[in-house]
N, C-alpha and C positions, 0 to 999 in steps of 0.2 A: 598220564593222558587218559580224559575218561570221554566216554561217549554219551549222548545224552539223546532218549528221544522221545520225539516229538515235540518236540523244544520250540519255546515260542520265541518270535524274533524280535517282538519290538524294539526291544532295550538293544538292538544291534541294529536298526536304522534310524535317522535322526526323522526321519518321517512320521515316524512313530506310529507306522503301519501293524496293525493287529494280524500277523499270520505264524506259521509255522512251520518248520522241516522237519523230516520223517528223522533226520538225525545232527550232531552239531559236535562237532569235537575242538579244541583249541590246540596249538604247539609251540610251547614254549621253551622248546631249543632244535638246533638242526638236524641231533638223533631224531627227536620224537617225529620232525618233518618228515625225515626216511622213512620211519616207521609207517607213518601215515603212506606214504607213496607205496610201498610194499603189499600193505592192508587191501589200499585201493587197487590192487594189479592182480589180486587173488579173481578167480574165475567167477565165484556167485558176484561180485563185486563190481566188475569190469565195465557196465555199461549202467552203474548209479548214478543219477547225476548229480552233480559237482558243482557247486559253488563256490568259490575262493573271496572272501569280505576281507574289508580291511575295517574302518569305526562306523560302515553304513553311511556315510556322508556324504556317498554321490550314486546313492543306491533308492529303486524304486520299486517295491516289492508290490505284485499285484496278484498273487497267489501264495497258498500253502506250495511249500518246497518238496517236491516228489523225495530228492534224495538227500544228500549229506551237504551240510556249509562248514565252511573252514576254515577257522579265526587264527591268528598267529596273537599271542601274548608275549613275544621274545622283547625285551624293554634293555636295559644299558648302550653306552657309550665305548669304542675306544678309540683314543686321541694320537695322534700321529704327526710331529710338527719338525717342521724341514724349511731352515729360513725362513719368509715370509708364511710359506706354503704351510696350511692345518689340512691335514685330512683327516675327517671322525666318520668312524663305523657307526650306524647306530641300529639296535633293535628293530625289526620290522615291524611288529608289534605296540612301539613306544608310540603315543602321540604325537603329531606333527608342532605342533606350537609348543609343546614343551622342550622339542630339541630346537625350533629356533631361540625358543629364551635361553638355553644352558647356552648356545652358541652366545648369542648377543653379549650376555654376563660375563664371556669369558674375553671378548674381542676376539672372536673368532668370525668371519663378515664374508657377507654375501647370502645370507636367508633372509636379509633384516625385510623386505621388501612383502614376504613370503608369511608374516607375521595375522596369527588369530586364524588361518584357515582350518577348518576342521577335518577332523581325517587322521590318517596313521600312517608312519614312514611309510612302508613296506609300498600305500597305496601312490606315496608323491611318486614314486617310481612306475605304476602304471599308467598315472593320467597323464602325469607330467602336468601337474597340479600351477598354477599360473596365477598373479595379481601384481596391479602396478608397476607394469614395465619388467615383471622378472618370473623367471619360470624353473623349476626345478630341473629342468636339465642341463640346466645354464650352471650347477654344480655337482652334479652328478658324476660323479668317475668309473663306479659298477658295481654292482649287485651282486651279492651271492644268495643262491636258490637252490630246493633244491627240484629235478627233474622229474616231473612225475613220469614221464614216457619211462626213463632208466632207474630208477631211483636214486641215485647219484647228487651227490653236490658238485655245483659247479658255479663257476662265475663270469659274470657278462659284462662286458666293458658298455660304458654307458652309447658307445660309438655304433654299437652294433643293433642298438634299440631304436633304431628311424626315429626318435622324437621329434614331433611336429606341434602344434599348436593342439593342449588335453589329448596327445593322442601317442601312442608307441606300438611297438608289434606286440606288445603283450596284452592288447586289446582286440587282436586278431588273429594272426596266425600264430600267438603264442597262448593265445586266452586258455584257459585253464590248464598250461600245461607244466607252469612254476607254480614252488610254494616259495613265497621269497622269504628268507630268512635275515637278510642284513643290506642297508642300502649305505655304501660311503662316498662324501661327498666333500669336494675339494674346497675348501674354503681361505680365506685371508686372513692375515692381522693389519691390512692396509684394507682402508673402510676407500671404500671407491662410490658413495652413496648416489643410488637413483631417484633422481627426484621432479624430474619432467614428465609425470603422468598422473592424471587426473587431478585430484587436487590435492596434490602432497605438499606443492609449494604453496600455495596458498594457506595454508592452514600450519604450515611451520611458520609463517611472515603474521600472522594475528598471534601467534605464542612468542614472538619477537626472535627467531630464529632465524640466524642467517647459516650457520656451517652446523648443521645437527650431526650429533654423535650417532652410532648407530643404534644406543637405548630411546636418543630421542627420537629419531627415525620412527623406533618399532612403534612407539608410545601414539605418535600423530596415526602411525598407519589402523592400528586399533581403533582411536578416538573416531577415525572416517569410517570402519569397518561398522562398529556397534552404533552410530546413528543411524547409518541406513539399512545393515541385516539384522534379520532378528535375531535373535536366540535358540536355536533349537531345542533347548531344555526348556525354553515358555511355549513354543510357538513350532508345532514342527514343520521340515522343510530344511530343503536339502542343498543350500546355497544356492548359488546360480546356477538355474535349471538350464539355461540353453546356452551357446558358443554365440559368438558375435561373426559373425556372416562375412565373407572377404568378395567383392564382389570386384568383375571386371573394369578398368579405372572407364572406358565408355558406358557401362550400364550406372555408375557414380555420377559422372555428368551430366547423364540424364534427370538423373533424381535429384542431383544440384539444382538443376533448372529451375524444378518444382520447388522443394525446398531449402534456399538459399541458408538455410540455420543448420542443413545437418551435419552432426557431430560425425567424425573420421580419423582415422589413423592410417598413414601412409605405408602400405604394407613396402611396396617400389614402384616403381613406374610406371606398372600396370596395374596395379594390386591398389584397393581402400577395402579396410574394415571399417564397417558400420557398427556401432552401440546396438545388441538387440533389445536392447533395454528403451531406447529410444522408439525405435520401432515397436513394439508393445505397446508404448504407452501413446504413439500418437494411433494407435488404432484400439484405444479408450479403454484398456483394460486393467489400469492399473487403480488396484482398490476391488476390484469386483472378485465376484464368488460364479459356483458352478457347483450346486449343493455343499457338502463340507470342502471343497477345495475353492481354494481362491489363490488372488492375486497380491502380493504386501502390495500396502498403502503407500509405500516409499520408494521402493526397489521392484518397479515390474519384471525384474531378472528372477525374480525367487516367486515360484508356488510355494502354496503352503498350506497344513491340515487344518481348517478352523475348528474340527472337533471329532470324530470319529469317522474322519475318512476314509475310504477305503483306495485300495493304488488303481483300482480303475477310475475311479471318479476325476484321481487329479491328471491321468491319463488323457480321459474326454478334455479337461480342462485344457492340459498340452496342445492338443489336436484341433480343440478352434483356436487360441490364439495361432497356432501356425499356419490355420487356411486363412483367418484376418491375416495376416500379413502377407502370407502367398497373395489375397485376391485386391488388397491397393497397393504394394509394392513390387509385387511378381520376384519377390526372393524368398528363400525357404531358411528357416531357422531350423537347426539341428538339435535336439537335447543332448545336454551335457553330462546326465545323469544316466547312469547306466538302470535299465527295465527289462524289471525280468517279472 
């Protein structure tokens, strides 16, 4: 485990923000985690600041990092199969879309939905990462990490993480207090495929698919992902920048009123999400710029760098799309990206 500083970070958010931290270590096993937790609990140490990353793909970096960032590199698999029931540990560190492909490949089900999102295990576990009718805690069983308050390993049943919609306690009253080192999560060999959201079904009915496997599943969900987001490795930008808005089912009917076309998802009875994507775009900002940050041409969901942006600019850019739609909508869209 080496330390490295003043380490630049680009190549560690998908923004592809030009800064740097005073220091940058990775861990790639759960000694070195301790080790780290220990390091960090010495006296000159105690009040450095901390940053905890997982692949920078829901991350927005709008300064030099006063103190230390802290990448986990821990990458394998282990596999656990009990009747129908697989349960696989994987790497905190490994790539998110490579463990749903090892899954898929194997008939192991229930990520398929979850397929192409960028990111790192260790992170599906703190956003509670979400697409297409399916969310990572919807297989999630618990996590092992380890404690920086104790330095200790320990493990957390996924029951105990409030996950809500992108949201868990490790976003809050837990926020820098794990280094996760392994997330296991409960999967099937019985393909139970979700396919009533957005346009999954339609786009398996033009490939002449009526009962998709779960590779075809992964396959459509991909072909839909990479038409409409870009590429972070051409174009940077950090998926869907903001949450879709849940508003009360009388403040929906009102807006109903107005706009008879708008798109919704019935959270219950009282509950409708609205598409913020929709909202964005009918208050005209989809395609437009705000010096080097702009808007994709496709996906008003996703800011993006057009050239040497810096993380205030796409900041400013965040900040009026969200008083346009606070000031014809009167709702407030949240970012989904954590800024720092």
């Amino acid at each position: 485990m080496d330390f490295l500083h003043n380490y630049n970070l680009r190549a560690h958010n998908t923004f592809g923000i030009d800064v740097r931290c005073r220091m940058f270590a990775d861990y790639a096993t759960a000694d070195e985690a301790r080790q780290l937790a220990l390091w960090l609990k010495e006296d000159d140490r105690a009040d450095m600041p901390l940053l905890i990353i997982g692949g920078g793909s829901n991350l927005l970096l709008t300064h030099d990092f006063p103190g230390i960032v802290i990448h986990s590199v821990i990458h394998g698999l282990q596999v656990s199969i009990q009747g129908d029931e697989v349960f696989v540990k994987a790497g905190s560190g490994m790539e998110w879309d490579t463990l749903v492909a090892r899954c898929v490949s194997n008939g192991w089900h229930g990520l398929e939905n979850l397929s192409l999102i960028p990111g790192d295990v260790g992170a599906s576990a703190v956003q509670n990462i979400g697409a297409y009718g399916a969310e990572a805690c919807d297989t999630i069983c618990r996590i092992d990490a380890v404690d920086l308050e104790s330095g200790q390993t320990v493990t957390i049943n996924a029951s105990d993480c409030a996950y809500g919609y992108r949201d868990s306690r490790f976003k809050h009253e837990w926020h820098n207090r794990f280094l996760i080192t392994h997330v296991t999560y409960k999967l099937s060999r019985r393909l139970t495929p979700l396919l009533d959201y957005g346009n999954i079904l339609s786009c398996l009915k033009e490939k002449g698919i009526e009962h998709p496997t779960a590779q075809q599943l992964r396959d459509v969900i991909i072909d839909i992902r990479r038409n409409k987001l870009p590429d972070p490795k051409i174009q940077g930008n950090a998926g869907s920048f903001f949450m879709n808005p849940v508003v009360e089912r009388s403040k929906f009917d009102t807006l109903q009123q107005q706009y008879p076309q708008i798109p919704h998802y019935t959270i219950d009875s009282q509950h409708e999400k609205i598409p913020a994507a929709w909202l964005i775009d009918q208050c005209g900002w989809k395609g437009r710029s705000l010096g080097n940050a702009g808007v994709h041409d496709r996906q008003p969901l996703v800011l993006v760098n057009r050239g040497e942006a810096r993380g205030e600019e796409i900041v400013q850019l965040c900040e009026a799309i969200r008083n346009d739609v606070r000031q014809r909508f009167d709702i407030e869209i949240t970012p989904e990206v954590n800024i720092v």
